[in-house]
N, C-alpha and C positions, 0 to 999 in steps of 0.2 A: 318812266313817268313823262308824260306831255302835256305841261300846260296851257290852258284857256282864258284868257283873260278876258272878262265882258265887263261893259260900261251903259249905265243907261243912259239915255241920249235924253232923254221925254218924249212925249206925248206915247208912249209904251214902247219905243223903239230902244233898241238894243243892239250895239257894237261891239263885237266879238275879235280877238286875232290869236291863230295858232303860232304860240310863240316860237316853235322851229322853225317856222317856212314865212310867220309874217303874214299871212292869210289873215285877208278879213270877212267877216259874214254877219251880214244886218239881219235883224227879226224887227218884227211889229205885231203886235197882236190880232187875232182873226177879227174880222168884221162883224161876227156873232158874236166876240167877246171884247166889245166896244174898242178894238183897235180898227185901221185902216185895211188893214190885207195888203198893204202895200210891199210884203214881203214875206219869206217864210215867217211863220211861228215857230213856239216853242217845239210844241208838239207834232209839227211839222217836219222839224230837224228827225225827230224819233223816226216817221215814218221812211225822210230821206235816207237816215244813216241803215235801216234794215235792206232797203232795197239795195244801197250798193255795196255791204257788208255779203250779200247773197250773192251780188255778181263778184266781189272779188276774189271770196273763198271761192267762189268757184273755178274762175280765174288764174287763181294759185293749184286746184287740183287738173284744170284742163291742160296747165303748161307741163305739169310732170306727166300727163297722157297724151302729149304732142298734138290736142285738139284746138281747133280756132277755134274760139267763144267769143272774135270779133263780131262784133252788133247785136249780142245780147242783150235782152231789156226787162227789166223790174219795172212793174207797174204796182204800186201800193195806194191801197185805199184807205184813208184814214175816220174811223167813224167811233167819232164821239157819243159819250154818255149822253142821253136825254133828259135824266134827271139827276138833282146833286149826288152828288161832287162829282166838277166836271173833271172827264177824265177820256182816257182810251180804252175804249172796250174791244174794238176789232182792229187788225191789220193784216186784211185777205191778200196775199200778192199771187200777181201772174207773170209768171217766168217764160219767153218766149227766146227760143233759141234755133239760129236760123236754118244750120245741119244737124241732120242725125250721127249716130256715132250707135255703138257697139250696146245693145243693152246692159253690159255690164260694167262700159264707160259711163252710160247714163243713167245707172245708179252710185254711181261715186259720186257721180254730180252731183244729183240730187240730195245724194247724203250730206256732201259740201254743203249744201244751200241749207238744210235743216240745221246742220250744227254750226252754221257761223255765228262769231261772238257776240254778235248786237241780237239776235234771234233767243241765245240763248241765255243773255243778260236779261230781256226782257219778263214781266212779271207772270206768271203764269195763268194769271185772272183775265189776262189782255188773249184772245185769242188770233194766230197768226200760220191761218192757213196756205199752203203752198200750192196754186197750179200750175204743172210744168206744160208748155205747148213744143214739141220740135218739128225741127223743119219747115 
């Protein structure tokens, strides 16, 4: 278990720290959703933590395949409901990866990237397509 401890500061702002490490992380609400933007949102952490949930599984199955997946990158788009209840309907990512490797290294990959835990925690109503680029 690892706890979270968050504090609301006002004006919608939120101070967060991961109690292991002491790590802090500010939010404020979207500027669509009468906060500043002055930081991540809630909903924003979601889209963060999938994208490097994607590169770390993967991460973890590239080291046991002795492949560098140094300068890997997740790009996640986060696109909200238009009408109530606001919510996450999409989160399309592009996975660009700068070698190639074995086609059967880079389905392990890619299998990593589909079943890491924040992907497969996520709701199933929420659509979260994968497109992989290498090389």
């Amino acid at each position: 278990m690892v706890r979270i401890q968050s504090e609301y500061q006002g004006d919608l702002h939120c101070t967060s720290v991961h109690a292991p490490s002491k790590a802090e992380l500010s939010t404020d609400a979207p500027v669509d959703n009468q906060g500043r933007g002055e930081s991540f949102s809630p909903t924003d952490l979601i889209a963060t933590s999938l994208g490097t949930c994607i590169l770390t599984t993967m991460g973890i199955v590239a080291r046991t395949l002795e492949f560098d997946l140094t300068g890997a990158t997740a790009t996640v788009d986060k696109e909200m409901s238009s009408a109530p209840p606001r919510r996450i309907v999409r989160l399309p990512i592009s996975i660009r990866i700068p070698r190639t490797t074995t086609p059967e290294n880079q389905q392990r990959l890619e299998n990593a990237a589909n079943t890491c835990p924040v992907k497969k925690s996520i709701h199933p109503d929420i659509e979260t397509p994968i497109e992989f680029v290498w090389g």
